[in-house]
VEXDRENRO-472968 format. One record per residue (C-alpha): residue number from 0; x, y, z negated; residue in one letter. Coordinates in Angstrom, 1 decimal. Each point is the difference from the previous one (the first is absolute). Layout:
REM residues N
     n        u        v        w   res
   NUM        X        Y        Z     A
...
//
This chain:
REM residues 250
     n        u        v        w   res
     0      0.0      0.0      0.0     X
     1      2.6      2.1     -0.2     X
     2      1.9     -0.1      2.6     X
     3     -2.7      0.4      2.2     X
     4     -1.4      3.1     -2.0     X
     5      3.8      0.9      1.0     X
     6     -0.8     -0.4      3.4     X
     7     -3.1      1.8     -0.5     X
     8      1.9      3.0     -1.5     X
     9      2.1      0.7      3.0     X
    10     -2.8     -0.4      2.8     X
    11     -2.1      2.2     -1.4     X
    12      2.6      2.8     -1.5     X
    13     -0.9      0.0     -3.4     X
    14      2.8      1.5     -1.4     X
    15     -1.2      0.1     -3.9     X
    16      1.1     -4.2      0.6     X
    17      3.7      1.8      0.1     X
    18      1.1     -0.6     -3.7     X
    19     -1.4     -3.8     -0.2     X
    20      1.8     -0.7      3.5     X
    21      3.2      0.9     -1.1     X
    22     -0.2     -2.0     -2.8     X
    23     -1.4     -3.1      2.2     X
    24      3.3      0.6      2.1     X
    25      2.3     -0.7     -3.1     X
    26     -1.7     -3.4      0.0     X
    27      1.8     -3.0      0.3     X
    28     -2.8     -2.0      1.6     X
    29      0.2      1.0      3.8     X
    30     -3.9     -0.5      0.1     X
    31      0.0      2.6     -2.3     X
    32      3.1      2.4      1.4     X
    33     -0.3     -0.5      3.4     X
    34     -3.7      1.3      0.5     X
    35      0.7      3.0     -2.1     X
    36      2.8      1.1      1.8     X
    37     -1.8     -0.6      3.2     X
    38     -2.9      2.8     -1.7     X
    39      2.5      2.2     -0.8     X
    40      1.8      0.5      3.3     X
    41     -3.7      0.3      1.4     X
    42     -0.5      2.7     -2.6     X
    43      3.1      1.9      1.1     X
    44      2.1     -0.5     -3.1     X
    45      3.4      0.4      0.7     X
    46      1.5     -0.7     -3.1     X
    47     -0.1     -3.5      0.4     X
    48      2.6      0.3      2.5     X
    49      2.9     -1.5     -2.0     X
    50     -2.1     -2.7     -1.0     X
    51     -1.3     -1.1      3.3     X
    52      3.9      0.4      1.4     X
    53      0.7     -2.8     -3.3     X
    54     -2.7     -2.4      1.1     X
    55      1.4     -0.3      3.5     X
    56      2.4     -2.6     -1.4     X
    57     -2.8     -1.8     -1.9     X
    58      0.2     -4.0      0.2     X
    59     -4.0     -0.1     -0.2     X
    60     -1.1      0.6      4.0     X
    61     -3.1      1.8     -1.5     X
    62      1.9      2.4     -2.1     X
    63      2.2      0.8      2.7     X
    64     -2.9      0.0      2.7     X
    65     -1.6      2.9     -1.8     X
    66      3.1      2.0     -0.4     X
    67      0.6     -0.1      4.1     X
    68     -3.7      1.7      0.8     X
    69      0.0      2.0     -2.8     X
    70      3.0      1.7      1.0     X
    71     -0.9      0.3      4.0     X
    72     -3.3      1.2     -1.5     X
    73      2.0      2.6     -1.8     X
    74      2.7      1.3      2.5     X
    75      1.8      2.3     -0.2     X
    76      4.0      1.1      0.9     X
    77      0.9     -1.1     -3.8     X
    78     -1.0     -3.5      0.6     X
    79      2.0      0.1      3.1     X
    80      3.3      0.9     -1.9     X
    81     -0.6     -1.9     -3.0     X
    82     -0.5     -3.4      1.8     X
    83      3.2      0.6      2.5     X
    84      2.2      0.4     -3.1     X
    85     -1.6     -3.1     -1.6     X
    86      0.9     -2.1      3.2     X
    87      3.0     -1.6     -1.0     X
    88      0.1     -2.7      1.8     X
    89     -2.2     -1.9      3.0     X
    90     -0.4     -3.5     -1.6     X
    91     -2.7      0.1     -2.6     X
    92     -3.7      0.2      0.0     X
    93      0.5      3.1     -1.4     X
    94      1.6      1.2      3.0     X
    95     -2.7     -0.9      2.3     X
    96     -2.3      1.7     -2.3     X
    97      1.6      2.9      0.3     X
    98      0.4      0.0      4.0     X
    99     -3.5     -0.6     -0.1     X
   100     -1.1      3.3     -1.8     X
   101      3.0      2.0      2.3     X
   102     -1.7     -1.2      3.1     X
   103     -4.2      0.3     -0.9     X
   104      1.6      3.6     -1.1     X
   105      1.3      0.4      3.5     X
   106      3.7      0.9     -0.9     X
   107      2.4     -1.4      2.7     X
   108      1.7     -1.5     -2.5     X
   109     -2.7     -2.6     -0.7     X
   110      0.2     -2.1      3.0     X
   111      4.0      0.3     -0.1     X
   112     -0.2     -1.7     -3.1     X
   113     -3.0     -2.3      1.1     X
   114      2.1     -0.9      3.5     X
   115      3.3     -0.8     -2.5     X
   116     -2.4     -2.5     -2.2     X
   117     -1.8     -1.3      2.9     X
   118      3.6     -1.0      1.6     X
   119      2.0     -0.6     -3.3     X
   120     -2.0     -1.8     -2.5     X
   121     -2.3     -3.1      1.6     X
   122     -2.0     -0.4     -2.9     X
   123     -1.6      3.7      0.5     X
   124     -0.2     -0.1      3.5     X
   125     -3.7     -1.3      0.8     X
   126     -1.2      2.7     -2.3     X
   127      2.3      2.6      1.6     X
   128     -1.2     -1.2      3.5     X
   129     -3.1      1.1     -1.2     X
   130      0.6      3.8     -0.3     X
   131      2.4      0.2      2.8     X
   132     -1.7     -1.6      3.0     X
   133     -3.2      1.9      0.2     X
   134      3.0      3.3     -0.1     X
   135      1.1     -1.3      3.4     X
   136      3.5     -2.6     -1.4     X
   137      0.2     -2.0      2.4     X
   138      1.9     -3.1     -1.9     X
   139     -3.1      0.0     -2.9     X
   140     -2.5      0.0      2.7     X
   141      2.1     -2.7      1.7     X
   142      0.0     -1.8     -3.4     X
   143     -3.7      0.1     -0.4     X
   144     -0.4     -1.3      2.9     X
   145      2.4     -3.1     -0.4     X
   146     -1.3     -0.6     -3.3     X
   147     -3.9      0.0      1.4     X
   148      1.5     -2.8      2.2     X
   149      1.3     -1.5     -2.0     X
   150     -1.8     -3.5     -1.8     X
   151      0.0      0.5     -3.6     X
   152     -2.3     -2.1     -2.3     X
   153     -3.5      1.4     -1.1     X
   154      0.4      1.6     -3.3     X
   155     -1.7      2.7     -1.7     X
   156      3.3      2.6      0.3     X
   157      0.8     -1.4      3.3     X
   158     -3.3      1.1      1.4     X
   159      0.0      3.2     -1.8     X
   160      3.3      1.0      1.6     X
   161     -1.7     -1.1      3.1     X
   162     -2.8      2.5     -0.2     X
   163      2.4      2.6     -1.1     X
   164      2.4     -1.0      2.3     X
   165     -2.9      0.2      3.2     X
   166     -0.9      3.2     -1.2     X
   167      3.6      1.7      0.5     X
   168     -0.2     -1.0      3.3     X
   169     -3.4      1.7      0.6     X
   170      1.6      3.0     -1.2     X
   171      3.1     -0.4      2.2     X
   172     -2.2     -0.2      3.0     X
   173     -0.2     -4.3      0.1     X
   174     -3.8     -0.3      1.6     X
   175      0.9     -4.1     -0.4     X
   176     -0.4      0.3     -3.4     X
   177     -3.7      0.1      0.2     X
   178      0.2     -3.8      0.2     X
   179      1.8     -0.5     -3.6     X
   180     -2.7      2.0     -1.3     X
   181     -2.2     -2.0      1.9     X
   182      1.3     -3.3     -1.4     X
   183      0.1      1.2     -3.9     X
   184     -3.7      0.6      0.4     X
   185     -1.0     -3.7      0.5     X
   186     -2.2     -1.3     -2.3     X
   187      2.5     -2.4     -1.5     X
   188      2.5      2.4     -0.7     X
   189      0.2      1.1     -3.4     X
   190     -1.9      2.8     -1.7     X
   191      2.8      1.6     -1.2     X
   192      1.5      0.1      3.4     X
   193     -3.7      1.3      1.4     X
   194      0.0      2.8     -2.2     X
   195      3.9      1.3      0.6     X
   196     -1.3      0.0      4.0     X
   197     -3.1      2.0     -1.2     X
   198      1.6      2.5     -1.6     X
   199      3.3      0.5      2.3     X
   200     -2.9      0.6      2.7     X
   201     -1.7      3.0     -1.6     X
   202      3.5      0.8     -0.6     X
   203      1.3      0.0      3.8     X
   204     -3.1      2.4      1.0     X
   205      0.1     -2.2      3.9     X
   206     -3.5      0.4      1.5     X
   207      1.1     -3.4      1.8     X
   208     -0.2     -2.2     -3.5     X
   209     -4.0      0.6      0.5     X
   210      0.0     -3.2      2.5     X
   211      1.3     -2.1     -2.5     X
   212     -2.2      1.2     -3.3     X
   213     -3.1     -1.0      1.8     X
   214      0.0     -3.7     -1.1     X
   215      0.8      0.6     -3.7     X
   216     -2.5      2.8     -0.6     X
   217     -2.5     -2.6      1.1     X
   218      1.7     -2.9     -2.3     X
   219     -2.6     -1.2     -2.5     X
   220      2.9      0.0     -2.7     X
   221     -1.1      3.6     -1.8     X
   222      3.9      0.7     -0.4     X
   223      0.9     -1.0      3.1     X
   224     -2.6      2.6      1.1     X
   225      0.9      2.5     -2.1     X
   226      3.1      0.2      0.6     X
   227     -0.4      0.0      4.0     X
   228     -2.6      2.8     -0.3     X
   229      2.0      2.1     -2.2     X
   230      2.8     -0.1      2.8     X
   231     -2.4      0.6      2.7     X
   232     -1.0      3.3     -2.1     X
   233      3.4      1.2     -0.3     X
   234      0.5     -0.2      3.5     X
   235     -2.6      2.4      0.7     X
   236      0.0      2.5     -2.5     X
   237      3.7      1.3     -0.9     X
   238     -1.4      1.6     -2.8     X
   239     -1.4     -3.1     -1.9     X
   240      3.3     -1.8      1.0     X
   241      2.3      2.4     -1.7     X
   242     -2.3     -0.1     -3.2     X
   243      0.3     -3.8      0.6     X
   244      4.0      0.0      0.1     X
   245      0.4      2.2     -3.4     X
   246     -2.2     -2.4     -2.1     X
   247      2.0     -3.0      1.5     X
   248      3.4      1.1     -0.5     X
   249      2.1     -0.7     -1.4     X
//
């Protein structure tokens, strides 16, 4: 309950939540901390700064998952020169954390460090690949592409990637990426899966995604439905869709 009266803090502004936010962000449970600091970069507090710079380097994905948007949210030149002098070295989740905020925040700097991961440390390079092929790098979208291809066994992270993965294509320009989407929609794949290609849909604002909502919006599975007609909607109206993205992330 309180972490989504967190939430609920930031969306709607309610700045009088300020005081019991920052002590939810001293938390040590990252249900707890992470949605608060989420609320207070929404809310334009600054002063968290520091504190979203030390959670970068968090070992708990959600933690440090909150710190990344929270600080794009925020912006700002300080950021910017705070994170390049905390990139020591390019061979750490934290590094790829950091790369990631450079880039969303459009310094040049960003996909240097992204391009050095992408090629330098395997273990970060399907994420990295991510960012950097719908910006036009040709080796991540030639990556994607090999790892589409590529036969790997069914499982639930493998077809998440797979979704994500068909998606940065669609943003690179990849029309033949449709059909991933297309096959991740089956009925037998699994709801988890279903709902990642719902979302990245409404995310991708592509009129052509329509042709292949059709089927689930008429599913008799109320989710399944749901989740297809909420896409469908944030396809057509831009405004809906950006409401949609700021309750979902991060």
């Amino acid at each position: 309950i309180r972490a989504h009266t967190a939430k609920l803090a930031g969306l709607a502004q309610f700045h009088d939540a300020t005081p019991a936010l920052t002590t939810m962000l001293q938390d040590r449970a990252a249900e707890i901390s992470s949605p608060a600091a989420v609320a207070l970069a929404r809310l334009g507090n600054r002063d968290i700064i520091p504190k979203l710079i030390e959670m970068l380097g968090s070992l708990i994905q959600e933690r440090a998952q909150a710190a990344m948007y929270s600080l794009v949210h925020l912006g700002g030149d300080d950021i910017v020169s705070q994170l390049k002098l905390r990139m020591k070295t390019f061979e750490s989740e934290e590094s790829y954390r950091i790369a990631y905020v450079l880039f969303q925040l459009e310094d040049p700097d960003g996909r240097k460090y992204l391009e050095r991961i992408f090629n330098e440390l395997p273990t970060l390079a399907p994420q990295s690949a991510l960012l950097l092929a719908p910006d036009n790098y040709w080796d991540a979208i030639q990556f994607l592409r090999d790892r589409l291809a590529r036969r790997e066994d069914p499982t639930e992270p493998n077809l998440l990637y797979r979704a994500r993965n068909a998606a940065a294509l669609l943003k690179s320009g990849e029309p033949a990426a449709l059909a991933v989407f297309q096959e991740l929609l089956r009925q037998d794949t699994l709801p988890q899966v279903r709902k990642l290609v719902y979302e990245l849909i409404a995310e991708l604002d592509d009129r052509r995604l329509f042709a292949i909502l059709q089927s689930s919006i008429e599913n008799i599975d109320a989710e399944t439905a749901m989740g297809a007609s909420t896409a469908a909607i944030a396809l057509s109206d831009p405004e809906f869709r950006d409401r949609l993205i700021k309750v979902r992330n991060p």
